[in-house]
TIROFI-155673 format. One record per residue (C-alpha): x, y, z. Coordinates in steps of 0.02 Angstrom, whole numbers, padded with zeros to 5 digits, always signed. Layout:
// residues N
XYZ;...
// end
This chain:
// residues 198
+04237+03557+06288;+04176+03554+06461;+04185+03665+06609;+04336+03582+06725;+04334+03606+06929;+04480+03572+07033;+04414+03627+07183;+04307+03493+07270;+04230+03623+07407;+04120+03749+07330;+04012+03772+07432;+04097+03741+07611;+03951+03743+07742;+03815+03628+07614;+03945+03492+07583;+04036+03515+07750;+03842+03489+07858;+03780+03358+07738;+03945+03244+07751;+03927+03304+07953;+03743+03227+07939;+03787+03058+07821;+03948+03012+07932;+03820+03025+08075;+03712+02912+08016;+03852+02807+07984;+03910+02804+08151;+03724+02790+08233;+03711+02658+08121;+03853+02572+08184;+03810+02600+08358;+03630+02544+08332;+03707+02357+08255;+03842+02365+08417;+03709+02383+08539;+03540+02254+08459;+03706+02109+08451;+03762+02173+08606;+03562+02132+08668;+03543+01980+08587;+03709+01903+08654;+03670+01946+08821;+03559+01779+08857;+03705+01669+08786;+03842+01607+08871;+04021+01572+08803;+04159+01460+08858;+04347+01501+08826;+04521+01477+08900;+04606+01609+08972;+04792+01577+09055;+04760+01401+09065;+04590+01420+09152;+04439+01375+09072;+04313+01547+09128;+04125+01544+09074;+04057+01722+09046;+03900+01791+08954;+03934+01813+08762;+03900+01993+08785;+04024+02012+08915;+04151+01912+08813;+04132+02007+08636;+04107+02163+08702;+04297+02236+08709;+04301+02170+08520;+04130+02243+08484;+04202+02411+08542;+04371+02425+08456;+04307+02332+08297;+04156+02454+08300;+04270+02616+08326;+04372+02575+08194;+04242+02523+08071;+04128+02673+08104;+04276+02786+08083;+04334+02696+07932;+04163+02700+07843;+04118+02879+07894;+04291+02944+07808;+04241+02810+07655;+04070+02889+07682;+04115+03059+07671;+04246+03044+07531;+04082+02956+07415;+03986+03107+07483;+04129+03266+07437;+04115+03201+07264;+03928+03173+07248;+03894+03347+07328;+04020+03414+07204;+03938+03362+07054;+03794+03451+07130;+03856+03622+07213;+03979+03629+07074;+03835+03657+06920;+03734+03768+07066;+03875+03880+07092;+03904+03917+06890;+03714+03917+06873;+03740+04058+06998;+03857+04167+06907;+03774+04123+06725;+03619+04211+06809;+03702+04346+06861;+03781+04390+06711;+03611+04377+06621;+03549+04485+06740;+03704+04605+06722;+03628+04611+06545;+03768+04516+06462;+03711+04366+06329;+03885+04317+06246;+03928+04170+06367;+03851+04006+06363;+03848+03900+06511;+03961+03769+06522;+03973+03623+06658;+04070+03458+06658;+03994+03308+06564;+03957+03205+06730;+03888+03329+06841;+03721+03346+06869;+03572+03456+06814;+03644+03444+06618;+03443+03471+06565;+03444+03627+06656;+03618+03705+06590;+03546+03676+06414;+03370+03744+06451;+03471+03909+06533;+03606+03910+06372;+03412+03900+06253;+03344+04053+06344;+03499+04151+06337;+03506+04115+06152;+03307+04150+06124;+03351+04317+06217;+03488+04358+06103;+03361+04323+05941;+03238+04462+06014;+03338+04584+06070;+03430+04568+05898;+03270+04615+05842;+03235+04739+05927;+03401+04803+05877;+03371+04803+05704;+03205+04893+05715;+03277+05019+05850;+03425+05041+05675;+03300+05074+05556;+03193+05197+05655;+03348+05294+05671;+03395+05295+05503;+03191+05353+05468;+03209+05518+05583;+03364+05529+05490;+03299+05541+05332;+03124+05649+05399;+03254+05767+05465;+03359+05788+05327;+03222+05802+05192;+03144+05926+05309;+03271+06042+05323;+03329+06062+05143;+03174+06035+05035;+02976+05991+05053;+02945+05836+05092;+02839+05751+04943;+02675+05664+04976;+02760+05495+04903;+02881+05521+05045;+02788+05562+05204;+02665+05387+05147;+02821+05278+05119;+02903+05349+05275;+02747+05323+05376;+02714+05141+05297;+02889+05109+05354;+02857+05173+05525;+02717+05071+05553;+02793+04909+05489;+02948+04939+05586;+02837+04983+05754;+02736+04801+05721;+02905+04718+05735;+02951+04798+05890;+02778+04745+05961;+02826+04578+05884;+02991+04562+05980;+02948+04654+06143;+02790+04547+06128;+02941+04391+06176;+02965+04472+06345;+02828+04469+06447;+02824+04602+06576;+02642+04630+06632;+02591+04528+06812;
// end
């Protein structure tokens, strides 16, 4: 089951300065297209009736009060369609960057129990799985480590309680120290995982 968001603004000043920055292309856009008609008409001349008189004025003269309402309107209209398409496209975006956030932090906190979970149709799904693999590969060698740290403390258990009530037999200093060894390869082995060295 996925990770569910109700909260569209995460991340207030990214979503807020890049709808800021789309709406304002919208609008420059729109005041770009006002202006190159606004050009082009101004060679042309239009005809029309007005209160019974017939007045002759340049086209960009005549459409201009229409160019300028109709282009208000649309600009604002678009820029709030605009930045509606944008809130929900930055939020499938800030969204999986603020959990990767706090999944990191927790890893770094030292704790490996949670996996990372984000909704279906965000984006960045590659990178919540890569981040939920090395958690999990993490867990495997520090389990191993574990283990090996478990039996070397149940070896100086054993050293230390043959060597205070008896002599410790030849038989069990070699199988101690074989064991010893063995168990010190695997911690190389799992501490080898983690690579540490620049």
């Amino acid at each position: 089951m996925g990770y569910k968001r109700r909260n569209y603004f995460i991340n207030k000043t990214f979503q807020s300065e890049f709808i800021l920055k789309f709406c304002g292309l919208v609008i420059l856009g729109s005041v770009l297209f006002g202006i190159i008609l606004y050009m082009f008409s101004k060679n042309a001349l239009t005809t029309s009736f007005e209160n019974s008189r017939l007045v002759i004025k340049s086209t960009a003269d005549y459409i201009f009060p229409g160019l300028l309402f109709g282009g208000i309107i649309t600009a604002v209209i678009t820029a709030l369609a605009a930045g509606a398409v944008v809130i929900l496209m930055t939020h499938r975006i800030v969204g999986p960057m603020y959990r990767f956030e706090k999944y990191i932090k927790e890893i770094g906190s030292g704790r490996l129990n949670s996996d990372l979970k984000i909704r279906k149709k965000d984006q960045f799904q590659n990178m919540a799985d890569s981040l939920n693999n090395m958690t999990k590969d993490l867990k495997l060698g520090l389990g191993e480590v574990n283990e090996v740290s478990d039996k070397l403390d149940k070896l100086i258990e054993e050293l230390s309680m043959s060597s205070s009530r008896d002599i410790l037999l030849r038989e069990d200093i070699k199988r101690i120290v074989i064991e010893l060894k063995k168990d010190k390869q695997n911690l190389s082995r799992a501490l080898g995982y983690f690579k540490i060295k620049h």
